[in-house]
C-alpha positions as a Markdown table, in Angstrom:
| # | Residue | x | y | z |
|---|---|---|---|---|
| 1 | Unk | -10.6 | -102.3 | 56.4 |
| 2 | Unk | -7.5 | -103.8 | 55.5 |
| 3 | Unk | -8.2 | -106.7 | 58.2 |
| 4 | Unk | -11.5 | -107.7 | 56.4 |
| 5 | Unk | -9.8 | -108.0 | 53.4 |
| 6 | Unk | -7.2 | -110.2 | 54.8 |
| 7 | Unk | -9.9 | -112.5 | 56.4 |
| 8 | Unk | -12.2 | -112.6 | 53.3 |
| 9 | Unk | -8.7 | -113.5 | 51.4 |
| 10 | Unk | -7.8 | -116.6 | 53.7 |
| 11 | Unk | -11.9 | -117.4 | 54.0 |
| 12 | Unk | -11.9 | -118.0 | 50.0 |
| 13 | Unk | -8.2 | -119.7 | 50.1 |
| 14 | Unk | -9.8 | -122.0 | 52.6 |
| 15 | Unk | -13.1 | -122.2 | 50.5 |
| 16 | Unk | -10.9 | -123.5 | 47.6 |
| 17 | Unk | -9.0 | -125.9 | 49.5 |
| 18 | Unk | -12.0 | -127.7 | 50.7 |
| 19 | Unk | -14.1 | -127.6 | 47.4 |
| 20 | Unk | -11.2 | -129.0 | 45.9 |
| 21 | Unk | -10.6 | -131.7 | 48.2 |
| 22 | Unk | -14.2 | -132.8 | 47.5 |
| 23 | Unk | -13.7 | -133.3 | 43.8 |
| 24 | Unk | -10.8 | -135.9 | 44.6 |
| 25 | Unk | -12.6 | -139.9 | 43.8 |
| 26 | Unk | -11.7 | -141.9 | 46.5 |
| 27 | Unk | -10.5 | -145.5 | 45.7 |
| 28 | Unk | -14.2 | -148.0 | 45.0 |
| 29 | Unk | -14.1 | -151.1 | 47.0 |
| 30 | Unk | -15.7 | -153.8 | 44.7 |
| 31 | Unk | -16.4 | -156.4 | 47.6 |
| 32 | Unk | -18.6 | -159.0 | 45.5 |
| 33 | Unk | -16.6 | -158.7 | 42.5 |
| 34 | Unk | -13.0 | -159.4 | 44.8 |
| 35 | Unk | -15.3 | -162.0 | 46.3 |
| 36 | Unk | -16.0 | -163.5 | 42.6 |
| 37 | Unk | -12.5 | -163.3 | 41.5 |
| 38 | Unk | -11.3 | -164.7 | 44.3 |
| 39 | Unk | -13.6 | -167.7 | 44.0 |
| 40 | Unk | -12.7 | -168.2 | 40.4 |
| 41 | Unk | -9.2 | -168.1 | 41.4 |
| 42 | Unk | -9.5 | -171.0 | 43.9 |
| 43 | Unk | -6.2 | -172.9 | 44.7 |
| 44 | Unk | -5.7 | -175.6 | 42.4 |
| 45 | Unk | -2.7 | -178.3 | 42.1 |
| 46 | Unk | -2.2 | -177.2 | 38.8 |
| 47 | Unk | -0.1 | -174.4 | 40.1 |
| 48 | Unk | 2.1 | -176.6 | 42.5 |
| 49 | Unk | 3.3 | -176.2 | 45.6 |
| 50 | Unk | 5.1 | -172.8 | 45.6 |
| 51 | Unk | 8.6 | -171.9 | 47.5 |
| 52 | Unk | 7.9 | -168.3 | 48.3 |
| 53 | Unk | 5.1 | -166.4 | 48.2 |
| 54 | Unk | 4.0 | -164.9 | 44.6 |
| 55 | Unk | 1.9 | -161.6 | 44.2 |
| 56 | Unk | 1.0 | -160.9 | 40.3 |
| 57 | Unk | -0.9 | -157.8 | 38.9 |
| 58 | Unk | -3.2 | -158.8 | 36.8 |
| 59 | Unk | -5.0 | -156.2 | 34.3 |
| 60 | Unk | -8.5 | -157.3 | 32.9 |
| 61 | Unk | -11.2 | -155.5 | 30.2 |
| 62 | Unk | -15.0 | -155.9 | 31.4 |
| 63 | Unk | -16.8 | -156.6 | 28.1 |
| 64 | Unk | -20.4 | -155.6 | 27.9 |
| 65 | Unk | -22.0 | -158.8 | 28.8 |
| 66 | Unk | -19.8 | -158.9 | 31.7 |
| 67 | Unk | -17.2 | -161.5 | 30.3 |
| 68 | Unk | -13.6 | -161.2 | 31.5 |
| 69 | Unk | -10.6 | -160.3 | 29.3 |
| 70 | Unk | -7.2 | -160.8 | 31.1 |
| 71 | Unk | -5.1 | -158.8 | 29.1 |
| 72 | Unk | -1.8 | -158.6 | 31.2 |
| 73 | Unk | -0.3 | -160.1 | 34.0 |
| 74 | Unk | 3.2 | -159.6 | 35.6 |
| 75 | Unk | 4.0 | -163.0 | 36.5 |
| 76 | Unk | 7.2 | -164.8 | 35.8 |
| 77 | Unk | 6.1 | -167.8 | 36.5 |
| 78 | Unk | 4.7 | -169.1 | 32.9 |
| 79 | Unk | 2.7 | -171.8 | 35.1 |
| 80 | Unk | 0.6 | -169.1 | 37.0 |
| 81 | Unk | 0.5 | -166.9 | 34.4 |
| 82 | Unk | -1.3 | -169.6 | 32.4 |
| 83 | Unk | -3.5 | -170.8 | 35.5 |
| 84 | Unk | -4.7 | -167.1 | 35.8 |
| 85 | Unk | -5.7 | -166.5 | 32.2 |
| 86 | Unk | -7.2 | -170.0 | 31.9 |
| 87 | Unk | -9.2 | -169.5 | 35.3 |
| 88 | Unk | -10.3 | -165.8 | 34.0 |
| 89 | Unk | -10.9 | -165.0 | 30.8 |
| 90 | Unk | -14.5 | -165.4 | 29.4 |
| 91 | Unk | -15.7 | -165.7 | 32.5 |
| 92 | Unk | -19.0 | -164.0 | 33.7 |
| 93 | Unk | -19.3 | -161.2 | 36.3 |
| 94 | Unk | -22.6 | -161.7 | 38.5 |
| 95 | Unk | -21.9 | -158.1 | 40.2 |
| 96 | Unk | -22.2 | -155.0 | 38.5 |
| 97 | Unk | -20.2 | -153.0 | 40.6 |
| 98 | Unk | -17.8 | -152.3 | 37.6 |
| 99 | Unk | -18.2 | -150.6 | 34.9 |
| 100 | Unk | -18.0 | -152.5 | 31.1 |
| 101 | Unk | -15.6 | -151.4 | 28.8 |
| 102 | Unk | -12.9 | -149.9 | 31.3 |
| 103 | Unk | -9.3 | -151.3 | 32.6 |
| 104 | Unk | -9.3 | -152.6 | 36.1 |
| 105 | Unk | -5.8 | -154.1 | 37.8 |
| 106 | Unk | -5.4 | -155.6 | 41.0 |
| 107 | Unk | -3.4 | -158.0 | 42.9 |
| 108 | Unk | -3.2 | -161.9 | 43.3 |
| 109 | Unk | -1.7 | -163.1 | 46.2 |
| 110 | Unk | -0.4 | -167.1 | 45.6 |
| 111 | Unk | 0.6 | -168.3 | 49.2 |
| 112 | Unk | 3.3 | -170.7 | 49.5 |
């Protein structure tokens, strides 16, 4: 008796662990709207040429019509900080992949 008690004990543990493991969101890939960005973000000479590489996060709002909001970025560089805003904001999403009215950050990579 005292061994099925033990082994419907360590059944439900295990039970738990995997019904809790399920409820964890994996990370979305937004392929088309990376793709978008990216092409908004095409290299330009108004940056200049660059000595060392330069990754910036950048935080954007989705508005409801799909515009871009760039409301922080972590550059120190005033010039790229300005070419990223200027390239950005009020822009239109084609994709719908995110959702409007929520936070997104992510990562530009500037190449030297």
């Amino acid at each position: 008796m005292k061994k099925s008690v033990v082994l419907l004990v360590i059944a439900f543990i295990m039970n738990v662990t995997f019904i809790s493991a399920k409820e964890l969101n994996p990370r979305k890939n937004y392929a088309k709207t990376s793709q978008e960005i990216s092409s908004l973000l095409n290299p330009s000479s108004s940056i200049g040429e660059l000595e060392v590489d330069v990754k910036v996060k950048v935080k954007v709002l989705i508005t409801s019509t799909g515009d871009i909001v760039v409301l922080e970025t972590n550059a120190e560089n005033t010039t790229i900080d300005n070419y990223i805003k200027d390239r950005l904001n009020y822009k239109k999403l084609v994709s719908n992949e995110i959702e409007a009215g929520t936070d997104y950050v992510f990562e530009v990579l500037f190449k030297s």
